[in-house]
LOTINU-148832 format. One line per 5 residues: number of its first residue (from 1); their letters; for each residue x, y, z of C-alpha. Coordinates in steps of 0.02 Angstrom, whole numbers, m for minus. Example, Ala and Ser with C-alpha at 12.3 -4.5 7.8 and 13.67 -1.06 7.14 Angstrom:
<rs>
1	AS	615/m225/390  684/m53/357 $
</rs>
This chain:
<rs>
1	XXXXX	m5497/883/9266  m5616/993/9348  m5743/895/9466  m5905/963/9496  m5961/1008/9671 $
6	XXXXX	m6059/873/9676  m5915/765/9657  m5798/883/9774  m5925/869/9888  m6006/692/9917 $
11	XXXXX	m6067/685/10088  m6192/796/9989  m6351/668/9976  m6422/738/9818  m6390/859/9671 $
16	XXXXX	m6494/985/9620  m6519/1118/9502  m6564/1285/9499  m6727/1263/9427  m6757/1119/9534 $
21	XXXXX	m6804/1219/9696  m6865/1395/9724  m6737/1481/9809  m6856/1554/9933  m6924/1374/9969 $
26	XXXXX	m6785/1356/10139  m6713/1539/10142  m6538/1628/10082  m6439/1545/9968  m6248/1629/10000 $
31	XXXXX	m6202/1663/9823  m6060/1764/9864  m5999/1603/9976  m6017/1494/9847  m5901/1621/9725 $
36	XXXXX	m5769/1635/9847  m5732/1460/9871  m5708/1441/9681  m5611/1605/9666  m5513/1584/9844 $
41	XXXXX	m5482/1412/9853  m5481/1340/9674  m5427/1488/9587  m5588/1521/9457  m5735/1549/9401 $
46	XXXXX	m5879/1428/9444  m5906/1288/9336  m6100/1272/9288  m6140/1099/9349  m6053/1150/9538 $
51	XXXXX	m6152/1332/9552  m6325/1217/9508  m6280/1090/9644  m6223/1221/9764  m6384/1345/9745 $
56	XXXXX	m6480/1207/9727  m6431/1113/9878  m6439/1275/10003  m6601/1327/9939  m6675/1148/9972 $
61	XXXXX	m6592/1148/10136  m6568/1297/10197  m6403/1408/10251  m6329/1357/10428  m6171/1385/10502 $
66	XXXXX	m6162/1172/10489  m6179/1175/10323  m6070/1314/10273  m5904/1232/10379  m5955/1068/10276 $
71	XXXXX	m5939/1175/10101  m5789/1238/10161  m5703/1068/10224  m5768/1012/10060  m5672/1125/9947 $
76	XXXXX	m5514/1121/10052  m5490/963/10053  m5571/912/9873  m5456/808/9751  m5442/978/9651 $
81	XXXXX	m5384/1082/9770  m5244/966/9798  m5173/940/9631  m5129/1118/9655  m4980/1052/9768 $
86	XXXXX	m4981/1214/9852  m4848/1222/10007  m4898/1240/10191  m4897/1431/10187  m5003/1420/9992 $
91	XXXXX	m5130/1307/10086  m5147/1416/10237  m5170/1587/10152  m5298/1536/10027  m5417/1441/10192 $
96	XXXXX	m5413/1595/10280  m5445/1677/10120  m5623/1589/10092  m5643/1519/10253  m5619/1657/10377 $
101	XXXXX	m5634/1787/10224  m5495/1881/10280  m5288/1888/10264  m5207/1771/10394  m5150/1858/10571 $
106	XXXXX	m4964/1830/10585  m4978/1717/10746  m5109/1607/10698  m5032/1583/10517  m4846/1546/10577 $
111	XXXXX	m4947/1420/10710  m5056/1313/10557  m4904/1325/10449  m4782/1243/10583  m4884/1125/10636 $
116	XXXXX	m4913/1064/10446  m4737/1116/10408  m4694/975/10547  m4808/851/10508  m4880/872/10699 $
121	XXXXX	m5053/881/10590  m5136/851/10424  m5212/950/10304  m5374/860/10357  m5336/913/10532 $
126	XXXXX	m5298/1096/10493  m5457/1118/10401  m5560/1050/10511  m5464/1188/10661  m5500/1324/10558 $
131	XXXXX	m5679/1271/10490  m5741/1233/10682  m5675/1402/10740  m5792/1515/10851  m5717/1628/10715 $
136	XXXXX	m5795/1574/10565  m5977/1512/10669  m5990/1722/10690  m5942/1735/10504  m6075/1594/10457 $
141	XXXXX	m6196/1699/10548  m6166/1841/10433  m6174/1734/10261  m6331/1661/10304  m6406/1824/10365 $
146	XXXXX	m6504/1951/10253  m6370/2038/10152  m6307/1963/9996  m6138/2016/9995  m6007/1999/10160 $
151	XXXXX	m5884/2102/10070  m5679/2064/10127  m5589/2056/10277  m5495/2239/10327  m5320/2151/10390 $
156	XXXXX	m5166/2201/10272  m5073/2067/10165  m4956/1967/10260  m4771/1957/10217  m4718/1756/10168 $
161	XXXXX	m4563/1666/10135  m4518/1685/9955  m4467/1543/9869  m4361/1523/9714  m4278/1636/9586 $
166	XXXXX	m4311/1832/9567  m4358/1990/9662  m4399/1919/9846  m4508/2053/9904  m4505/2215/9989 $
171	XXXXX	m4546/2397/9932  m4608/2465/9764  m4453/2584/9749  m4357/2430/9758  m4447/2339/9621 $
176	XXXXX	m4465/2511/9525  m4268/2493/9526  m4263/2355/9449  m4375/2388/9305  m4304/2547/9276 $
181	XXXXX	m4121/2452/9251  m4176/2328/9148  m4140/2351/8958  m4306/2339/8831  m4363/2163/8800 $
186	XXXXX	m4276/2108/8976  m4398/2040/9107  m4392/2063/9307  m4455/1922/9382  m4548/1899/9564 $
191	XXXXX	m4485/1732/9662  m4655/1655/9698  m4748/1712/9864  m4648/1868/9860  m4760/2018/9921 $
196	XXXXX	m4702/2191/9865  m4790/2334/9964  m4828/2494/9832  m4815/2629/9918  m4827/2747/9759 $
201	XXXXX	m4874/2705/9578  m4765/2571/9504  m4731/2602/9319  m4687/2451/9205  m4557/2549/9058 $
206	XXXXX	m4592/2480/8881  m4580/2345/8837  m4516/2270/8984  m4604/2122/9061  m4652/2089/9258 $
211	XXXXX	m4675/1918/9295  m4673/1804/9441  m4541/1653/9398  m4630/1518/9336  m4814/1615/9262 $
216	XXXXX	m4898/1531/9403  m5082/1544/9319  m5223/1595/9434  m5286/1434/9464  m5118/1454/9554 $
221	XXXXX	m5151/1624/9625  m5079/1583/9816  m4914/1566/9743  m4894/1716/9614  m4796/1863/9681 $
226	XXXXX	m4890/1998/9740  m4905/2180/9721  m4981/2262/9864  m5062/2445/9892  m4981/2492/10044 $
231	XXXXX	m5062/2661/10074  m5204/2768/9998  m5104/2849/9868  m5252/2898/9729  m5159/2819/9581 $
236	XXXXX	m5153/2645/9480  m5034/2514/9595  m4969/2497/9422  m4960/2561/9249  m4911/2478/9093 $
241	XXXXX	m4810/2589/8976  m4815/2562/8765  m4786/2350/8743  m4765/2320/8944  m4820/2157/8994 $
246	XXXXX	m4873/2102/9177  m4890/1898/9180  m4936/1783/9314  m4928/1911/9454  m5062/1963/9593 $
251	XXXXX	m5117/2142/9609  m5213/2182/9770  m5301/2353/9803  m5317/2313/9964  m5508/2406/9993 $
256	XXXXX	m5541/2305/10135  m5368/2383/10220  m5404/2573/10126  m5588/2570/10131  m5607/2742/10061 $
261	XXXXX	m5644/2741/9902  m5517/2857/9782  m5592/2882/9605  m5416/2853/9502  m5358/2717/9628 $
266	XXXXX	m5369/2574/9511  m5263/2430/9500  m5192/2408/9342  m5180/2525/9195  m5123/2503/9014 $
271	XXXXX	m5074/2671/8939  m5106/2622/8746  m4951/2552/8647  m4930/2385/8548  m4910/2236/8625 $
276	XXXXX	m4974/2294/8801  m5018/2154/8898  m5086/2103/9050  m5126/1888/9063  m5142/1741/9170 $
281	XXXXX	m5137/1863/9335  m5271/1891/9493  m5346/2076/9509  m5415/2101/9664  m5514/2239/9760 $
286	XXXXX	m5495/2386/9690  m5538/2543/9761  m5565/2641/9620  m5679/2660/9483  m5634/2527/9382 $
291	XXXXX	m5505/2355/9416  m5419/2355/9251  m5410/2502/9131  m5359/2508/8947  m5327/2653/8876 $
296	XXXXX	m5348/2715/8691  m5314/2828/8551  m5492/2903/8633  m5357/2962/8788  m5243/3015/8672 $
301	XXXXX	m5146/2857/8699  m5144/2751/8530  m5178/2568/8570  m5121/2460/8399  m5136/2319/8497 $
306	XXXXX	m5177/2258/8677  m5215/2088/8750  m5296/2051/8904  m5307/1861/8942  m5339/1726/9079 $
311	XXXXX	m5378/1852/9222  m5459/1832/9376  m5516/1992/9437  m5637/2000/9612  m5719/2135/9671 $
316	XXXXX	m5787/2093/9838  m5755/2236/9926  m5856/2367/9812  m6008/2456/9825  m6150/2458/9732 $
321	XXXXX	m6210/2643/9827  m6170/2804/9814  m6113/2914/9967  m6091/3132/9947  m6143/3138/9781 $
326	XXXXX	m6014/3006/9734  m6019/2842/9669  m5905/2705/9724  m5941/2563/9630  m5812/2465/9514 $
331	XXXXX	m5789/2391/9355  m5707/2245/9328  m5634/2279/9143  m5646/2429/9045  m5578/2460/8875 $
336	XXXXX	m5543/2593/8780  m5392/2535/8682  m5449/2535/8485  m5373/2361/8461  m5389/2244/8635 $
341	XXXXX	m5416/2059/8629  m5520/2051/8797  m5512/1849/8807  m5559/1715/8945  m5564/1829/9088 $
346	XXXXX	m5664/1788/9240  m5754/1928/9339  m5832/1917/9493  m5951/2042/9592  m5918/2212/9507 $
351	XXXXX	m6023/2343/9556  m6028/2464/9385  m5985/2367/9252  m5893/2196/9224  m5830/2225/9055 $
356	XXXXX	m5869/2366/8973  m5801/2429/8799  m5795/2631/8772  m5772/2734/8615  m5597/2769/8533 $
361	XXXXX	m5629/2906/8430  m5563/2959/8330  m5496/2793/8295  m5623/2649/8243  m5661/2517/8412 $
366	XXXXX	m5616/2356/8335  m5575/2273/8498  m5622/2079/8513  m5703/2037/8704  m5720/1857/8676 $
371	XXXXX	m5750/1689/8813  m5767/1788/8957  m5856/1743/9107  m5954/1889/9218  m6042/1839/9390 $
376	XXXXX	m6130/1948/9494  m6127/1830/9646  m6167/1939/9807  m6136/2129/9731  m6263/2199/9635 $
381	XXXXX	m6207/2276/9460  m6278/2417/9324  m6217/2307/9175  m6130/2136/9141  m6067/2179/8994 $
386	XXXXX	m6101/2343/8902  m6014/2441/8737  m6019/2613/8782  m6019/2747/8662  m5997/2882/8821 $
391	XXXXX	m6085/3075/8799  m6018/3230/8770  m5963/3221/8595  m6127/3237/8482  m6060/3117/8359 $
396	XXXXX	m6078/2932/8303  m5933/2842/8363  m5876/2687/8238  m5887/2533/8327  m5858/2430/8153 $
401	XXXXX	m5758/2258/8180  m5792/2262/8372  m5857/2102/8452  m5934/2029/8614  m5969/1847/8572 $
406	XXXXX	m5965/1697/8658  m5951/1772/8831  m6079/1703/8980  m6160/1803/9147  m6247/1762/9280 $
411	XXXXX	m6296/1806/9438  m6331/1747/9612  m6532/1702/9640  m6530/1847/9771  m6432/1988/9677 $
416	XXXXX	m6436/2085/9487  m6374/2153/9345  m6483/2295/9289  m6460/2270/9108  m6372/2109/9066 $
421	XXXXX	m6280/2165/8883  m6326/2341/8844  m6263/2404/8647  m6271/2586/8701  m6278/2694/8835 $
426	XXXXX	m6464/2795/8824  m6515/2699/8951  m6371/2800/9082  m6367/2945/8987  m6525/2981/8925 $
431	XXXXX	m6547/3106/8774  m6355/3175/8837  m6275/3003/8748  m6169/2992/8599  m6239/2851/8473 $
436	XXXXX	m6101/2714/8411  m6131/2626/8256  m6083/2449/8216  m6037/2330/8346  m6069/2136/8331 $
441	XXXXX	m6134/2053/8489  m6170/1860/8453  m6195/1696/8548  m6161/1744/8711  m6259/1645/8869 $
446	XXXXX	m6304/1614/9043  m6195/1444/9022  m6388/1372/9065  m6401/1450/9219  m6519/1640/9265 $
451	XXXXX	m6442/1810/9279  m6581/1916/9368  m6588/2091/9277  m6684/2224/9234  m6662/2224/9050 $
456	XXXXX	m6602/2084/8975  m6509/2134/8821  m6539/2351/8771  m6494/2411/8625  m6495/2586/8633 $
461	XXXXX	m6382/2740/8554  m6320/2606/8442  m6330/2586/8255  m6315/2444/8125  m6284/2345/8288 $
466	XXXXX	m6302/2158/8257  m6379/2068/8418  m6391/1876/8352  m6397/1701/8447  m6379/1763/8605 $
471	XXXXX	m6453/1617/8720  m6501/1710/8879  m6600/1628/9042  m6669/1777/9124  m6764/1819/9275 $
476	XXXXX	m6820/1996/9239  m6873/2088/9391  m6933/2272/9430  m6734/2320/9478  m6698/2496/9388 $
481	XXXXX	m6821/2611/9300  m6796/2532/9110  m6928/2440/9025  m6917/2269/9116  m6904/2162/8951 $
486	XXXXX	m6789/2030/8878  m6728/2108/8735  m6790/2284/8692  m6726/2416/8550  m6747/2582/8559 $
491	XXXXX	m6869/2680/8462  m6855/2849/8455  m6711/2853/8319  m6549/2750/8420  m6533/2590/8342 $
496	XXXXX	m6563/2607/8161  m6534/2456/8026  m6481/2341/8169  m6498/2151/8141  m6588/2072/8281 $
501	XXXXX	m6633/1924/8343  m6809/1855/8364  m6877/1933/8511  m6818/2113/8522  m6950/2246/8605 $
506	XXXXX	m6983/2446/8538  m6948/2537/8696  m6893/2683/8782  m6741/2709/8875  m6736/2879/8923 $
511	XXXXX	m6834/2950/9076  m6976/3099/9064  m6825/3224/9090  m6713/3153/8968  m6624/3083/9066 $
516	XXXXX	m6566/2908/9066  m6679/2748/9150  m6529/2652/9227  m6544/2665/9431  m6654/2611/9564 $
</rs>
């Protein structure tokens, strides 16, 4: 069972909620801290209750370097981060992962690991090294300064010991190979820990499957094998072909290691198909434009049916800025496939978009996104979730049988979402947009906590839209240029016979150009 962090933690004296004390009452609360230890060293998304506690606690008390070694001891050695029964080299990687907030050094991981290895010191023990390091007093220093996000470390992946049954590591030609020999329906499984450095796209055939042995989930995420950019090639690390399936398996951009940006270097990307399927795997930092891409009949790439599933995808390392003209800032999902079930993902610090649902004309966008969980922890974002109809096209795009329901955002006290669920996309592109007509977007929340945004929910370029029982707490701040409102509709012509929910505001989302509101 999960256990708050008031539980993980009890040397904490009192638990608090977010409501309880201004954030501003004792100075920075480290949101993107606080994210890292759930999605480094337990493997998810925050529960409620723990986020409350934590943002509660550091804005009563205040962010010191004491106080973030005790959050750290207190995750690493909580009862829930050892029912993972990782092994010595599991443990290791995923404290340096949160705790130092970079990949281990080869020398300093084969010394932890050998002396817990050997039993010459506890867990306990190790923690407490690595937590009281000079190292991570300079890194304290830096999450309880002024900026709200400290990004990821720039070392490359380290190679580990493999353990158990399948492919045991080494180069993408090797694993391409593999995949390439095995029949239609066959899988190629990755012994856990194994790290395979991609050197140049890998391409899953269809309907082949790529799995590490076992489906480690990524609650699990230290021990899934591992699929690592190993130079700045400006492609996906890997593609799905028609009914390909990637399960339990880690795939790492590496933009800490590469950090500039490539616009098509994405991590994963289904090309359309039935059956395409990407679950129950960690997706982390991209450096292209989006994490996870989805492709559709919209691409010319006919997507009957995709699922997406039980994925943690972090995005720590992106930008919310734009350098030469360029933007490089990431989405976590994005969906074009006419027929996607986009289902009890967790995303974490995207800097476009953290899902986002594009036209698939000419087919109709029926996809499902469903139980989801976006956070915008430490990196600002233009949208948590947003159905976008795109430009270009001067048509109504059908978005009949599409649905974004039950999903929750929220954000970090100190960072944004410029619109929190946007049906539309005036509010980018202005009087340029394409409208879409019909999508459903019901009951979705904060899970009780506050995003900060701009806009709260916009409806705007989309018709017969239905926007009900959405339970939203909102901070709504002067962020981007678009009416700063909780729910507002636009009304110059853009969201005709919609069914709304009490609340909704006539406004305008374009700019005295034409152009679009979204921006700062």
């Amino acid at each position: 069972m999960r256990r708050t962090i008031c539980a993980v933690l009890a040397f904490l004296s009192t638990c608090l909620s977010v409501g309880a004390t201004p954030a501003t009452a004792a100075g920075k609360v480290p949101a993107q801290f606080f994210a890292k230890l759930y999605s480094e060293a337990l493997g998810r998304m925050p529960d409620p209750s723990g986020w409350s506690a934590a943002v509660g606690d550091f804005a009563a008390k205040g962010c010191t370097p004491d106080r973030v070694r005790d959050f750290a001891r207190g995750f690493y050695t909580s009862a829930e981060f050892m029912a993972l029964n990782y092994d010595a080299e599991e443990r290791v990687l995923a404290l340096y992962r949160d705790a130092l907030n970079r990949e281990p050094d080869r020398s300093g991981f084969d010394h932890f690991t050998g002396l817990l290895t050997e039993g010459a010191r506890s867990w306990p023990q190790i923690v407490d090294a690595i937590v009281s390091s000079g190292e991570l007093a300079s890194l304290a220093a830096t999450i309880c300064g002024s900026s709200t996000s400290y990004h990821y470390g720039t070392a490359p992946a380290l190679t580990l010991t493999p353990k158990g049954a399948g492919f045991a590591g080494g180069t993408g030609e090797q694993l391409q190979a593999l995949l390439d020999a095995t029949p239609e329906g066959g899988t190629v499984y990755l012994a856990e820990k194994a790290v395979v450095r991609v050197g140049a796209m890998l391409v899953i055939p269809p309907g082949r499957t790529l799995a590490t042995t076992g489906t480690p989930s990524p609650r699990e995420y230290a021990r899934q094998g591992r699929l690592v950019r190993a130079s700045s090639f400006g492609e996906p690390v890997v593609r799905l072909q028609s009914g390909a399936r990637l399960r339990g398996v880690w795939v790492d951009g590496q933009r800490g290691a590469y950090t500039n940006f490539t616009l098509n270097a994405i991590n994963v990307q289904l090309m359309g198909g039935d059956g395409t399927e990407v679950s129950g795997s960690k997706i982390s930092d991209s450096r292209g434009w989006s994490s996870l891409l989805a492709l559709g009949s919209g691409d010319n790439r006919p997507c009957p049916r995709a699922v997406i599933s039980g994925n943690l995808v972090t995005a720590y390392s992106s930008e919310h800025v734009m350098h030469d003209g360029v933007g490089r800032w990431t989405d976590g999902i994005s969906v074009s496939c006419e027929n996607a079930v986009v289902e009890g993902n967790g995303i974490v610090d995207a800097t476009d978009v953290g899902i986002v649902l594009f036209r698939s004309s000419p087919a109709t966008q029926r996809s499902s996104v469903q139980g989801n969980v976006v956070l915008n922890a430490g990196n600002a974002a233009y949208g948590a979730i947003v159905v976008d109809p795109l430009y270009g096209g001067d048509v109504t795009h059908d978005f009949t049988g599409a649905t974004v329901s039950g999903n929750a955002f929220w954000t970090g006290p100190d960072t944004h979402a410029d619109i929190g669920i946007a049906a539309g996309t005036r509010m980018w592109f202005g009087e340029r947009a394409d409208d879409g007509a019909g999508v459903s977007v019901r009951d979705n929340t904060t899970n009780g906590l506050t995003a900060v945004v701009g806009t709260g929910i916009a409806v705007g370029g989309m018709n017969r839209a239905t926007v009900q029982g959405n339970d939203l707490r909102l901070s709504v701040r002067a962020i981007s240029s678009c009416p700063h409102v909780n729910f507002g509709v636009d009304q110059e012509g853009h969201a005709q016979d919609g069914d709304f929910q009490p609340g909704a505001t006539p406004v305008d989302f374009t700019n005295p150009s034409g152009g679009g509101c979204i921006g700062h």
